[in-house]
N, C-alpha and C positions, 0 to 999 in steps of 0.2 A: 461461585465463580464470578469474579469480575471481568466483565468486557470490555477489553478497550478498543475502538476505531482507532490507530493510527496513519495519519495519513500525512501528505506534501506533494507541493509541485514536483515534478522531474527538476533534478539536480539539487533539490531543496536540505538534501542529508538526510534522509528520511532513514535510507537502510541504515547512518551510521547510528541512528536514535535506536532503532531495533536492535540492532547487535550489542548495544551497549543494555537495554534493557532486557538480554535472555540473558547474556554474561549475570545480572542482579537475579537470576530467577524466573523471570518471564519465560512462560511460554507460548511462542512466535508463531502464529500462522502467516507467512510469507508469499500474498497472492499474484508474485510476480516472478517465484519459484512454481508456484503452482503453476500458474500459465504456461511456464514452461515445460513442465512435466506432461500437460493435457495436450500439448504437439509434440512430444518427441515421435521419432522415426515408429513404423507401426500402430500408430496409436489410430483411433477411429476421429481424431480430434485434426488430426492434420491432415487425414484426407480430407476433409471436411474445408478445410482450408487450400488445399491444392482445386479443389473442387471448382471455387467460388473464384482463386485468382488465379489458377494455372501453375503449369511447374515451373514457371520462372520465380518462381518464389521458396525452390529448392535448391541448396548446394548441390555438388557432384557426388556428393557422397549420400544425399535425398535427404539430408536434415534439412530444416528449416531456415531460410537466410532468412533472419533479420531486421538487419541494414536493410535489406529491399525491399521487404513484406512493410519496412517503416516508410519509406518514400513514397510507396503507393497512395497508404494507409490516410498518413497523419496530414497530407495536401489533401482529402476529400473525403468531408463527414459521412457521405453515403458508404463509403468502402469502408471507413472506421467503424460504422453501427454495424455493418457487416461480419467482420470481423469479430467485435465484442459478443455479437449474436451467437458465434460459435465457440468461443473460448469461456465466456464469463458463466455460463449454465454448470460448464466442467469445470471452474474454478469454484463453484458454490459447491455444488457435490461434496468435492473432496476435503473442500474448510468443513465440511459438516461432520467427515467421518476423523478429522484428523481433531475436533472440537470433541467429539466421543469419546476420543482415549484420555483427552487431558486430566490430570486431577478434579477434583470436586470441588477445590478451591485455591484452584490456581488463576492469578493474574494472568488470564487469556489476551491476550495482543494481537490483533489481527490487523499487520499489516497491506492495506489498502491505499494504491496509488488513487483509482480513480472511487474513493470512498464518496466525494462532494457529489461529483458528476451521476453516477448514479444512484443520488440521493437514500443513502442507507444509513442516515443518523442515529434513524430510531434504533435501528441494530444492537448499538451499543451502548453499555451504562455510561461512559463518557468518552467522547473523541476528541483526541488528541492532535491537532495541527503542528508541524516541523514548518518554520515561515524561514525566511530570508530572500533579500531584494531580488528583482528579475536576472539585475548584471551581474549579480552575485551566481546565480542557475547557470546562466547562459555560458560563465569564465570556466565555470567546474565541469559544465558537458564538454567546450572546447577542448578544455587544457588537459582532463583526468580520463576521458572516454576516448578522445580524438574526434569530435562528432566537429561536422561543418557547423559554421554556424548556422546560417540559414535553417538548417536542420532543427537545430536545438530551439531557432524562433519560433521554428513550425511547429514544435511541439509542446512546445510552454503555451501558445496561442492555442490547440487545441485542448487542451484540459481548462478546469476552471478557474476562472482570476484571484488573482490574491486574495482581493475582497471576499469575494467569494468564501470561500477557502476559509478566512479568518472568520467569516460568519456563523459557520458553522460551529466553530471550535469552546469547547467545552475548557480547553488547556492549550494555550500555543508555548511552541520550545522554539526559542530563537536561535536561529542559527547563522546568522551572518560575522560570529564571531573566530577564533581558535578553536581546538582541538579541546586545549584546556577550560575554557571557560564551556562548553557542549558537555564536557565530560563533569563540570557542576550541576549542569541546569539541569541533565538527565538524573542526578543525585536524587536534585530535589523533587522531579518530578515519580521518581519511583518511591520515594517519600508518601507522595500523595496518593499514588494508586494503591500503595501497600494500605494507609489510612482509609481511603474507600473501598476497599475491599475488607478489611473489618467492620467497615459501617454497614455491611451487605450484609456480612454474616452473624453479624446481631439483629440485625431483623429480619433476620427468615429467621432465625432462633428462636424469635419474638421477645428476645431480650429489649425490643424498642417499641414494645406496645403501649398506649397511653399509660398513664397510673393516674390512678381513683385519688 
């Protein structure tokens, strides 16, 4: 089984690399579907969270808003760490049980927004960075989300910097392009991970042990 980190800034196209890589075969852990699933209504995850900021951070109907639990959050690292303190334990969990059922040798993808930030490199046999410019984030949270800008600055500011970001990366996919030209780059880069993942599976084989 090959691991992949994939990760990006918010608005950076991250989910459209994913979707495009389960469509090829990948299989997706999606830890921003998790998170949501770790607070829906009833859960021990969202008391936990009503707990910590009150029910002002519940709709009328007692699901989770959002929009609000994000305004709090993303203006003040101490409620942000707060917050990841309750959600990210339950988001581990459940990648662990949902990593058990996968094939034995299937290109495992686990998509990871905050992969940089919470430093989990080593996790994977190679991670994957989705890059493009900040006004590039900023135009796509605006225009495609409806998020304030301001918003969208607060939240690009809190996660980690490009730099950052690109440091880490094992593979970056650019995406400050078209539809069509993303829809190459993910070509190639399923290419690559399909290639590394036969290189994996010849050596556990021990098909890649020295020769005498």
């Amino acid at each position: 089984m090959l691991r992949v980190g994939l990760t990006g800034g918010i608005g950076s196209g991250k989910s459209e690399v994913s979707g495009r890589l389960a469509a090829r075969g990948a299989v997706v852990i999606d830890a921003d579907a998790l998170a949501r699933e770790v607070v829906e209504p009833g859960t021990p995850g969202l008391a936990e969270v009503v707990a910590e900021f009150g029910e002002e951070v519940l709709t009328a109907e007692g699901a989770l808003d959002r929009p609000r639990l994000g305004e709090i959050v993303f203006s003040d690292p101490d409620r942000l760490a707060r917050l990841n303190a309750i959600v990210h334990p339950r988001v581990g969990a459940r990648s662990e049980e949902l990593m058990a059922a996968a094939p034995p040798e299937a290109v495992l993808v686990y998509d990871v927004p905050l992969l940089v930030e919470n430093g989990l490199q080593e996790l994977y046999d190679v991670v994957v960075v989705v890059d493009a410019p900040e006004e590039d984030r900023v135009r796509r949270l605006t225009g495609n989300r409806g998020m304030p800008e301001d918003q969208a600055r607060a939240r690009i500011a809190a996660q980690a910097s490009r730099e950052e970001r690109l440091a880490a990366a094992d593979i970056v996919v650019d995406n400050s392009g078209t539809r069509e030209e993303l829809d190459a780059r993910v070509a190639g880069l399923w290419q690559e991970l399909e290639l590394r993942a036969a290189v994996k599976r010849a050596e556990e084989a021990g098909d890649g042990a020295p020769r005498g």
